[in-house]
C-alpha positions, -999 to +999 in steps of 0.1 A: +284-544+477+262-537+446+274-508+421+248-498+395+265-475+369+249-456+340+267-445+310+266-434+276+295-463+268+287-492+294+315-513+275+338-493+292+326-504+326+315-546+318+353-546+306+365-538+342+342-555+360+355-586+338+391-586+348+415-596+375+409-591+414+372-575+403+359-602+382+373-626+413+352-611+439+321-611+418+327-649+411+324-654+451+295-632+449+313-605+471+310-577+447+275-570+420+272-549+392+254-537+366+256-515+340+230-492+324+227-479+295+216-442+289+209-443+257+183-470+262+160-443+277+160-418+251+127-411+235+135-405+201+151-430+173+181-417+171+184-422+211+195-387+217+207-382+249+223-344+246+216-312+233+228-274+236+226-256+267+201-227+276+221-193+276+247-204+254+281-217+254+304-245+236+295-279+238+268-299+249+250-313+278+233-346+288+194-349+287+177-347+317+151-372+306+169-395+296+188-396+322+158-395+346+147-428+332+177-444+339+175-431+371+146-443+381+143-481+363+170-488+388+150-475+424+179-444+430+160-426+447+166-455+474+199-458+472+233-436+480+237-416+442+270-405+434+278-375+400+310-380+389+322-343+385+356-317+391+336-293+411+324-324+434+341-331+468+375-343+466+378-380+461+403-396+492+415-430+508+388-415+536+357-410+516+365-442+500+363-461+538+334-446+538+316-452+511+329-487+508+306-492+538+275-487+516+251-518+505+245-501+471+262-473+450+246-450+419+269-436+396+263-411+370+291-410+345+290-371+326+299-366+294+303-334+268+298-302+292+281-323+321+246-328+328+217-311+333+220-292+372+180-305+377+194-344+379+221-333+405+194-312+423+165-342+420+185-373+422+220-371+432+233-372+469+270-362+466+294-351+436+329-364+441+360-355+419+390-374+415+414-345+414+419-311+399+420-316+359+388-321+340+384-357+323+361-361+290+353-392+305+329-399+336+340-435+332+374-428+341+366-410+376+341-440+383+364-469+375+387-447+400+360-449+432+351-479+423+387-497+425+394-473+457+360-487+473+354-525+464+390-534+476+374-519+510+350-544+510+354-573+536+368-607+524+380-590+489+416-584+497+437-601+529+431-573+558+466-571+563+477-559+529+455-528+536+466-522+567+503-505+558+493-500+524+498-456+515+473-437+535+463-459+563+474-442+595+482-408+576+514-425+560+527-439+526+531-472+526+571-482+525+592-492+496+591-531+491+618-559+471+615-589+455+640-611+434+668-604+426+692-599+459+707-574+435+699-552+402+719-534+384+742-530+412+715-522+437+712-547+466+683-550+489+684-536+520+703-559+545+676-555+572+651-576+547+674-602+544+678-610+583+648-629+595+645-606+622+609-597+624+614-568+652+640-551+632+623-554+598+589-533+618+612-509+627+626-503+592+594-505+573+578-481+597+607-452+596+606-454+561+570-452+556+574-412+582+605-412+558+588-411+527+560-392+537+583-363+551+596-361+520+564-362+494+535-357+516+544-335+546+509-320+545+499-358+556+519-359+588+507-321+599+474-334+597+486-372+615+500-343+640+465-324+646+443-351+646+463-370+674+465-401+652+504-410+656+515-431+685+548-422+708+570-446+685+558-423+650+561-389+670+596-399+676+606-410+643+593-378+630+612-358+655+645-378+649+641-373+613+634-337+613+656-327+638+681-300+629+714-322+624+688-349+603+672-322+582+684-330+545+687-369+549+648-380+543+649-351+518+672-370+496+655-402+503+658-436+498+678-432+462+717-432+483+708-454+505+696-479+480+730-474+461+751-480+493+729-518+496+717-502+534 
């Protein structure tokens, strides 16, 4: 995977690419990058890259030409183009499976009031938010896909840590212990400590439909439509949700952690 991204402040992006699990998979040659910088196409000396908009309005907006230039010294118009933006398509686990699949990704990082709607109209083939605020950074919202896609990649992370991490199969992923056997009073759950392999499944899964009962019930309505969930999760969910079981996911994990359960 190969991700080209262009930017008014491409320090912002070498300084990710340079660190921890990233700058890893680019030493085994997994993961390319390369950063452009916008301002290296403007025309004039100042390297302007934005101006006012027609019709009005606070703020500014990016260049086209600029912009344009950028575009095109790096072949886009051959490769999958992505506009960082909060009126894109909503940015999810499921668009980043997707687009981690790509041999090549094109980012546009916005600044000021965005850029000019002919680059989005000429060049780019899908505009993707990463949620409902605005950002005064298109870096931000890239570094975001980016670290949601390359750990999608083959070889990057072990398989298996993806596997029950949040979102795969339409659940969260479950809560997890280390060292100490107890903090501040709190003991890990006895299950962990058992050896039994069977049993500790079984715990980690109900708590996964646990947890996502209780902060992301839209998650298992749509697990529910889409016929994703096995026999074994469509009975944890009906357990828990049963009428005499109704408030005990609600409270969660914070009693039983207390009780050393």
């Amino acid at each position: 995977m190969k991700y080209t991204v262009l930017s008014l402040f491409p320090e912002i992006i070498d300084a990710f690419f340079a660190s921890s699990i990233m700058a890893k998979a680019i030493k085994r040659g997994i993961i390319e990058y390369q950063s452009i910088n916008i301002r290296d196409f403007a025309a004039d000396k100042h390297k302007t890259c934005d101006d006012a908009p027609y019709g009005g309005g606070a703020g500014m907006l990016m260049l086209a030409e600029p912009l344009a230039r950028a575009l095109d010294s790096v072949n886009a118009g051959e490769k999958k183009v992505i506009y960082l933006s909060p009126s894109g398509k909503p940015f999810n686990q499921s668009l980043a499976k997707e687009l981690a699949k790509e041999r090549e990704l094109v980012f546009i990082c916005g600044r000021y009031e965005g850029i000019d709607q002919r680059i989005i109209d000429l060049y780019v083939d899908e505009e993707i938010s990463v949620g409902d605020y605005v950002l005064s950074s298109g870096e931000v919202a890239a570094l975001a896909v980016i670290d949601a896609t390359y750990r999608l990649v083959d070889n990057v992370i072990c398989a298996q840590s993806l596997d029950e991490e949040s979102f795969s199969g339409e659940l969260l992923e479950y809560p997890q212990f280390t060292r100490p056997e107890v903090f501040d009073t709190i003991k890990v759950p006895e299950v962990l400590l058992s050896g039994h392999h069977e049993k500790i499944r079984l715990w980690r899964l109900e708590k996964r439909v646990e947890k996502t009962l209780r902060q992301r019930p839209d998650l298992i309505q749509r697990g529910r439509e889409l016929g994703i969930f096995n026999s074994e999760i469509i009975g944890i969910i009906d357990r828990l949700t049963a009428p005499e079981q109704s408030g005990r996911y609600i409270q969660g994990e914070k009693d039983e952690r207390n009780s050393g359960n």
